[in-house]
Each structure stands twice: as structure tokens, then as C-alpha cells.
N, C-alpha and C positions, 0 to 999 in steps of 0.2 A: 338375482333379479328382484326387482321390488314388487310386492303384492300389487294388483289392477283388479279390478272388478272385471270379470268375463262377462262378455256380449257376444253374443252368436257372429257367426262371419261375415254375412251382409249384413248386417247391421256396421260391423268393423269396415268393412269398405266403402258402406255409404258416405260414413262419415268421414273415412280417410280421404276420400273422391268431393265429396260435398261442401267440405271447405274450403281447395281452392277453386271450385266451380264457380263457389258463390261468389266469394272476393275478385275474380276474374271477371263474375260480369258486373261487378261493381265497379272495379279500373274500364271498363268499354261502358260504361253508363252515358259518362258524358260527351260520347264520342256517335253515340246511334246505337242501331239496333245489331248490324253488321259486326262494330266491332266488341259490342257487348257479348254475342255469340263466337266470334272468334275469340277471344279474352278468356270467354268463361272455356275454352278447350285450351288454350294457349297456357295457362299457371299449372292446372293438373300437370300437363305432359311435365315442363321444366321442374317441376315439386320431383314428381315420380321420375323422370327421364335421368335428373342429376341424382338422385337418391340409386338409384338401379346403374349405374355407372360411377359412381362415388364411394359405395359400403362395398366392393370388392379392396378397394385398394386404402383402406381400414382395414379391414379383416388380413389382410396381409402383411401390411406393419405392424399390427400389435402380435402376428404372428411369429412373425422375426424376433419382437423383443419376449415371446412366451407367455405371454398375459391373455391370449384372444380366449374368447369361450369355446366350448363347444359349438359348433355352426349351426347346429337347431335352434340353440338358444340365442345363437347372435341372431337368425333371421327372427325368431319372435321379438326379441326386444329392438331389429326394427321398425317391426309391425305396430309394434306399441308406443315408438317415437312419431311413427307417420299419423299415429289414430290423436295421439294427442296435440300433433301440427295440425291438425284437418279438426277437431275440436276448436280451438283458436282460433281458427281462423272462421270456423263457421258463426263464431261469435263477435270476431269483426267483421263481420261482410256486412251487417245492416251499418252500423255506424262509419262505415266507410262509404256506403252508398247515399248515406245522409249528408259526409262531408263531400264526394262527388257531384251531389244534385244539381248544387247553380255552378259548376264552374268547367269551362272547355279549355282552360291551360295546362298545355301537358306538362309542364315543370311540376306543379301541384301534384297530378297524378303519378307522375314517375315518384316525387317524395313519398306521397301517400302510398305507392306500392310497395316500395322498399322497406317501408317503418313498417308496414303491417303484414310481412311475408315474413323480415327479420324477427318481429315479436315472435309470430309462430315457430320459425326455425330454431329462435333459440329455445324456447320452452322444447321442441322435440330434442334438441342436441341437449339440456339438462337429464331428460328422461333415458335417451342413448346414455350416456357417461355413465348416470349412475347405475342403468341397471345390466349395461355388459362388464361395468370393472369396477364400481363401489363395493356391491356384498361379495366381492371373491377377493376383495384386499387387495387388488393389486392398481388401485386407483393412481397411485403416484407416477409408479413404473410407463402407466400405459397414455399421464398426462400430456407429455411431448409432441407426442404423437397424434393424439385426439387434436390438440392446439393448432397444429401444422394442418392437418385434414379438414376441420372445420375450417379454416382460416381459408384453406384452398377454396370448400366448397362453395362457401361465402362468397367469395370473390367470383365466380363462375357463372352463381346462381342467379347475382345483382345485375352481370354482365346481359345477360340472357334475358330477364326478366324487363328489364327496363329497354332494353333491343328492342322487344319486339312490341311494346304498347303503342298506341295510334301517338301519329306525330313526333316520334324517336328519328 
């Protein structure tokens, strides 16, 4: 697992929580007040909902091929994928909300959600990879597999995400 700086646990969850809160009511910005509140609750759940129904069946093929961690340390270093997608992202929420500001075209928004939900996801899928199967060496073995589930999630997470923003 790769070294992180320890933060107390509400703090880990604020900020795991506060990133896609904030980018959510970024994408409902130019849509009202309505759907800026439902938006800012609609990303969390899809972030968390696909993540909590997604890392069981990871944990299960890399267990078939014998590479998985230990399961304390798989759920920590998902904790540690989600703190650093919720980081990201809480640092695109202003800059998304500035390129939001003048425009009520949902094509915009649906682009702009997908570019800045994929930046975070992958930066959390680099931090998953390396810290459940880079330092135990078994990085190659358990590549396939990570490729096929990401690629799933990916697809799942776009579908869903851009569903449900105003004028989908």
C-alpha cells in the first residue's frame, strides 16, 4: 500500500462526500435551484452507490487469479481511492461552476460532467491499482482484470451520471 498522510475519519469523509456534493451542485447550477440540490445528492450516491456494488466483484476476480489483498487492506485502500476522487473533485467544483455560470445547454453540461467525474475517477483508479497490487508485486497478474472492471465501471458510471442531469 503506498504511504498517505493520515487524517482523522470525518475529516476522510467530508471530503470523500464533499467532492462530489460540490461538483453536483455545479452540473444543477445552470439549471435552478431545484436541480442544483438534487444534483449536489444525485453524484455522491452514483460515486458511492457504483463504488459499494462494483469493489465486491474486484475483490473477487483478483481473487480467483490469487493476487487480492488481504480484505482490511482492500477496504482501506478503497477508502483511500474515494478520499482522493473526492479531493479532485472538490477542486474542480469551483472551476466547473465558473465554466457552468452563463450557459443552460445540457450537452455542455452532460460533457462537462463526464470530463470532470472521469478526471477524478481515474486519478482514484491510479491510487486503487497501485496500492492493492503494485507494492505486493503482483501488479501484472492482477492487470486484466483491473482493465475489464474499470472499463465496466466506467461505462456504468457515464450511463448513470449523465441519465439523470436535468434535460437528459
Amino acid at each position: 500500500m503506498t504511504k498517505t498522510e493520515s487524517i482523522s475519519w470525518p475529516m476522510a469523509v467530508l471530503v470523500t462526500l464533499g467532492g462530489p456534493v460540490a461538483v453536483g451542485a455545479a452540473l444543477g447550477l445552470p439549471f435552478g435551484p431545484r436541480a442544483l440540490l438534487t444534483e449536489a445528492a444525485v453524484v455522491p450516491a452514483v460515486v458511492l452507490g457504483l463504488t459499494l456494488l462494483m469493489v465486491p466483484a474486484l475483490y473477487i476476480g483478483t481473487s480467483l487469479l490469487g493476487v487480492a489483498p488481504p480484505a482490511g487492506a482492500a477496504v482501506t485502500t478503497v477508502g483511500c481511492a474515494l478520499r482522493a476522487s473526492g479531493t479532485v473533485l472538490l477542486g474542480l467544483a469551483a472551476p466547473t461552476a465558473f465554466l457552468l455560470a452563463t450557459t443552460t445547454d445540457p450537452r455542455v453540461v452532460r460533457c462537462l460532467a463526464v470530463v470532470v467525474v472521469a478526471a477524478s475517477v481515474l486519478c482514484g483508479l491510479r491510487i486503487l491499482y497501485l496500492s492493492m497490487f503494485h507494492s505486493r508485486g503482483t501488479h501484472l497478474r492482477a492487470l486484466p482484470v483491473f482493465v475489464a472492471w474499470a472499463f465496466v465501471c466506467g461505462a456504468i458510471g457515464a450511463r448513470l451520471l449523465t441519465s439523470t442531469l436535468p434535460g437528459s
